[in-house]
SERO-4910 file (N, C-alpha, C, O; in steps of 0.05 Angstrom, whole numbers):
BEGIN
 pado doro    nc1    nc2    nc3   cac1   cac2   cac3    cc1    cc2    cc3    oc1    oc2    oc3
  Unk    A   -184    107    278   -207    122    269   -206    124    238   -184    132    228
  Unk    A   -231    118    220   -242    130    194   -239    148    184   -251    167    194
  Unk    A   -225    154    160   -248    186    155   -266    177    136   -263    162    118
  Unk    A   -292    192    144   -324    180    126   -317    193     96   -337    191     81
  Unk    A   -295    206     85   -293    220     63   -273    211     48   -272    214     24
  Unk    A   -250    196     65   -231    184     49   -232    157     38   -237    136     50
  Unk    A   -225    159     13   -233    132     -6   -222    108      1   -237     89     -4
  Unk    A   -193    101     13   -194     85     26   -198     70     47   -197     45     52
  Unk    A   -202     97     64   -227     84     91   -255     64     81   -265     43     89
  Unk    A   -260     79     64   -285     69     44   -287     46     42   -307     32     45
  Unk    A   -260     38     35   -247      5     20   -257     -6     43   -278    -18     45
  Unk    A   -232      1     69   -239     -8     93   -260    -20    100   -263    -43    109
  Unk    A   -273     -6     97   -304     -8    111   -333    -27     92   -357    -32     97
  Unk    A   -316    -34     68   -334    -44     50   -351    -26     45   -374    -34     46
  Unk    A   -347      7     38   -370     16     21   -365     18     -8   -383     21    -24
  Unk    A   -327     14    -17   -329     12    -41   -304    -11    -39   -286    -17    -24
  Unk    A   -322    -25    -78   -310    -52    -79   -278    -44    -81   -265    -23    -85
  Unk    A   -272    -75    -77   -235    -71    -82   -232    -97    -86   -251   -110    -75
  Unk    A   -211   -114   -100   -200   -145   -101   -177   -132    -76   -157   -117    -78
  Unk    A   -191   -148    -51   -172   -160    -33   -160   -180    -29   -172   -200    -23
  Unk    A   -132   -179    -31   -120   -203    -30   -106   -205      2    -93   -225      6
  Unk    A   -108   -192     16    -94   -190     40    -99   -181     61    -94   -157     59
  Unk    A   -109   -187     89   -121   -171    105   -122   -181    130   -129   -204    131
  Unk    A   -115   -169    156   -115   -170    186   -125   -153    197   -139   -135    187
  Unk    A   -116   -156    225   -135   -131    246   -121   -110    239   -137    -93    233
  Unk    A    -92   -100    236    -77    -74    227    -79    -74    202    -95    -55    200
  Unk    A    -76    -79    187    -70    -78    151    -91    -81    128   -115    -82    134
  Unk    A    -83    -84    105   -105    -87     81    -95    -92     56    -91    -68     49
  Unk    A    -88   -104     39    -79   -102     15    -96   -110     -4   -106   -132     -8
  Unk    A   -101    -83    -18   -120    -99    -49   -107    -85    -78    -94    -64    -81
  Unk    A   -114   -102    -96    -99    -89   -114    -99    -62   -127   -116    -45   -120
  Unk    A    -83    -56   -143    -90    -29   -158   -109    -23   -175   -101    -31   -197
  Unk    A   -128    -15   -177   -147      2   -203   -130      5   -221   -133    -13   -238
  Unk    A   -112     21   -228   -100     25   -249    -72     12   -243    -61     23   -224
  Unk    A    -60     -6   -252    -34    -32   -245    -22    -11   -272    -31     -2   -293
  Unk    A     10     -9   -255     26    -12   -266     54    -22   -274     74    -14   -286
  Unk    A     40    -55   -254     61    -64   -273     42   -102   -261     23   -104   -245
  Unk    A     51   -118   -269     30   -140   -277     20   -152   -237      0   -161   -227
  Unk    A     41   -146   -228     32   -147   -195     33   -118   -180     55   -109   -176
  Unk    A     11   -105   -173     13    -74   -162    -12    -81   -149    -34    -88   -158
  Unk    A     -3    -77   -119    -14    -89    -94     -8    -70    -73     15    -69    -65
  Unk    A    -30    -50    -62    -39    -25    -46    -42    -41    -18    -59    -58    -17
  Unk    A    -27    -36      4    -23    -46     23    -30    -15     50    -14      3     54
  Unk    A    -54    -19     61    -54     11     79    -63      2    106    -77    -18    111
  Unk    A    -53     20    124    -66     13    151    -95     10    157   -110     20    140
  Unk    A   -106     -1    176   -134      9    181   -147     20    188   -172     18    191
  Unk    A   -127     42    196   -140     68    215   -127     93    190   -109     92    173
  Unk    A   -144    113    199   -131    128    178   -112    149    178   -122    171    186
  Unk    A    -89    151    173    -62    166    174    -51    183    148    -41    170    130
  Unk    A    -50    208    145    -57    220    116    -30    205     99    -33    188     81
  Unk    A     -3    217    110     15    210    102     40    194    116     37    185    139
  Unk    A     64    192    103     82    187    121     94    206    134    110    201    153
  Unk    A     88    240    124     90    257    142     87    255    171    102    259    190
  Unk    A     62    246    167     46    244    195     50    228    209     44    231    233
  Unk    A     63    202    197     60    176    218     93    171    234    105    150    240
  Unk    A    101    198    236    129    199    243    128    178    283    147    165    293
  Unk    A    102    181    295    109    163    315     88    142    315     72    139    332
  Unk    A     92    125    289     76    105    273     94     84    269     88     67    251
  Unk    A    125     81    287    144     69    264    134     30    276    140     11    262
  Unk    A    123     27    298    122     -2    296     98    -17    276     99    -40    266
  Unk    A     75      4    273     52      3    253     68      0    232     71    -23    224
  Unk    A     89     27    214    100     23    194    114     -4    182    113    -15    160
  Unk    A    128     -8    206    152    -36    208    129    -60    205    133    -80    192
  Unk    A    110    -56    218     90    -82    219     77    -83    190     68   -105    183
  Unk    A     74    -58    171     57    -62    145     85    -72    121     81    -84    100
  Unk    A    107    -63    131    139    -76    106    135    -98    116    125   -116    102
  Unk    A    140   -101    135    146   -138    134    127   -154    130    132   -176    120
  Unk    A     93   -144    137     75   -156    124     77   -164     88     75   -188     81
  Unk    A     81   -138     68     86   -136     43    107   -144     41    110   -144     16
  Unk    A    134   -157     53    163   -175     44    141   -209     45    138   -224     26
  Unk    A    132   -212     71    118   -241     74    100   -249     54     97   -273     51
  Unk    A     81   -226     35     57   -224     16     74   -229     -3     63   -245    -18
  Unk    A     98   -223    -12    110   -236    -34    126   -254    -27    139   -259    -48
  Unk    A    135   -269     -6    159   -280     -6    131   -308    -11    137   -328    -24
  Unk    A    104   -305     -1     79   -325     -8     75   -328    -44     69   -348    -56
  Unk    A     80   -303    -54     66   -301    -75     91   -309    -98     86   -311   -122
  Unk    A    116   -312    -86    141   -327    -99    146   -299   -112    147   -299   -136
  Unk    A    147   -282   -101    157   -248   -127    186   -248   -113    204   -236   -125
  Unk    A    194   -262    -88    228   -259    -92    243   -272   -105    267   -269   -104
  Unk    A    231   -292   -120    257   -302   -142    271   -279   -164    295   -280   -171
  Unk    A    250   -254   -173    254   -241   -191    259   -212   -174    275   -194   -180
  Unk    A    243   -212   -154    251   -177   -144    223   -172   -143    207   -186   -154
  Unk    A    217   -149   -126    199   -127   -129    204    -98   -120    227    -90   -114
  Unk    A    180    -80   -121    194    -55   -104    167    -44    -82    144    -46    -88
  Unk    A    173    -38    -69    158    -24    -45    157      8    -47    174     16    -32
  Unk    A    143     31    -60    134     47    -57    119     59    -39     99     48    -31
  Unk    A    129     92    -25    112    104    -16    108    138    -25    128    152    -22
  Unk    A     85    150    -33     97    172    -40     83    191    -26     61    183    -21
  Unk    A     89    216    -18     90    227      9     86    259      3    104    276      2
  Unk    A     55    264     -1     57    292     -6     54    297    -42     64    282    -59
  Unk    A     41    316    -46     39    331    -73     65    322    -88     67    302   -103
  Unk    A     83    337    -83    102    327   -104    113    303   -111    124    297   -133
  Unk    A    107    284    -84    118    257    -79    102    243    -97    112    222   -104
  Unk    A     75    252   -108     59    234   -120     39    224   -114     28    207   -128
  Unk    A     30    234    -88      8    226    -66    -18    231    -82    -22    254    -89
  Unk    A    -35    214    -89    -62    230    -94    -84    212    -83   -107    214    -93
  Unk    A    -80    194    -64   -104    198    -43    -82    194    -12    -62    182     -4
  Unk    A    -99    209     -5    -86    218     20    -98    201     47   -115    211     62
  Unk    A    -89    177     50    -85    158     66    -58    146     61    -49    142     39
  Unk    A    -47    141     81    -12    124     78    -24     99     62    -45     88     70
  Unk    A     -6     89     34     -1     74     31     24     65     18     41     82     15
  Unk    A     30     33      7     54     35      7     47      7    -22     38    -16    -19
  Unk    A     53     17    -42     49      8    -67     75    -21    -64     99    -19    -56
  Unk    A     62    -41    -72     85    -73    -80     85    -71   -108     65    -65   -121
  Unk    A    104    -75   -116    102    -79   -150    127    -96   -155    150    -93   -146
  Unk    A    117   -117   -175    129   -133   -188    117   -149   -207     93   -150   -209
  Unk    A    136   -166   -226    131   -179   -256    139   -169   -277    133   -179   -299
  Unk    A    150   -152   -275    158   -139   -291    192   -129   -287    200   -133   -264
  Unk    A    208   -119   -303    240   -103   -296    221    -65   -287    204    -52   -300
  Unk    A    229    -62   -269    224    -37   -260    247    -17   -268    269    -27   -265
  Unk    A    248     -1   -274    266     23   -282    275     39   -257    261     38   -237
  Unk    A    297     56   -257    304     81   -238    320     92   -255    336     81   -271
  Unk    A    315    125   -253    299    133   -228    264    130   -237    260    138   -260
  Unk    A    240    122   -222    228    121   -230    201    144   -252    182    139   -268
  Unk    A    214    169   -241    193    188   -255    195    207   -248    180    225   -257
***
């Protein structure tokens, strides 16, 4: 299920644009609006799940969207150099739209701790 208010249901649904580079019957990946770093690639389910709070009995969905995002780069050649898989979970975590997703980033040397 949708929510008609959350922005990336929105995506979902084609009411607002996005560069999709990635997409099946479970999944979605399009890139970031604001990239921070030269590959930053937004990978979310297609149903809508606020957080990873929530999706505690979500774990074969979960397992099915990482290994999707390991296969999206192992295509896009980002494991010769590395990448990182982000999720942030909640206000403090860094969450500010509230649908699970799970940030790819690479092309760049990434730092830790990150922020």
């Amino acid at each position: 299920m949708l929510d008609p208010n959350c922005l990336f249901c929105k995506i979902i649904e084609r009411k607002i644009p996005a560069t999709i580079v990635y997409e099946d019957e479970l999944c979605l990946g399009f890139k970031d609006i604001n990239p921070v770093a030269p590959v930053h690639v937004l990978f979310i389910p297609k149903r809508h799940i606020v957080s990873l709070a929530e999706a505690k009995e979500e774990k074969d969905l979960i397992g099915y969207i990482l290994t999707t995002m390991a296969r999206y780069a192992e295509i896009e050649g980002l494991e010769k150099d590395g990448y990182r898989i982000v999720n942030n979970t909640g206000k403090y975590g860094g969450q500010t739209v509230f649908h699970i997703h799970f940030h790819l980033l690479s092309g760049r040397f990434l730092l830790w701790p990150p922020g």
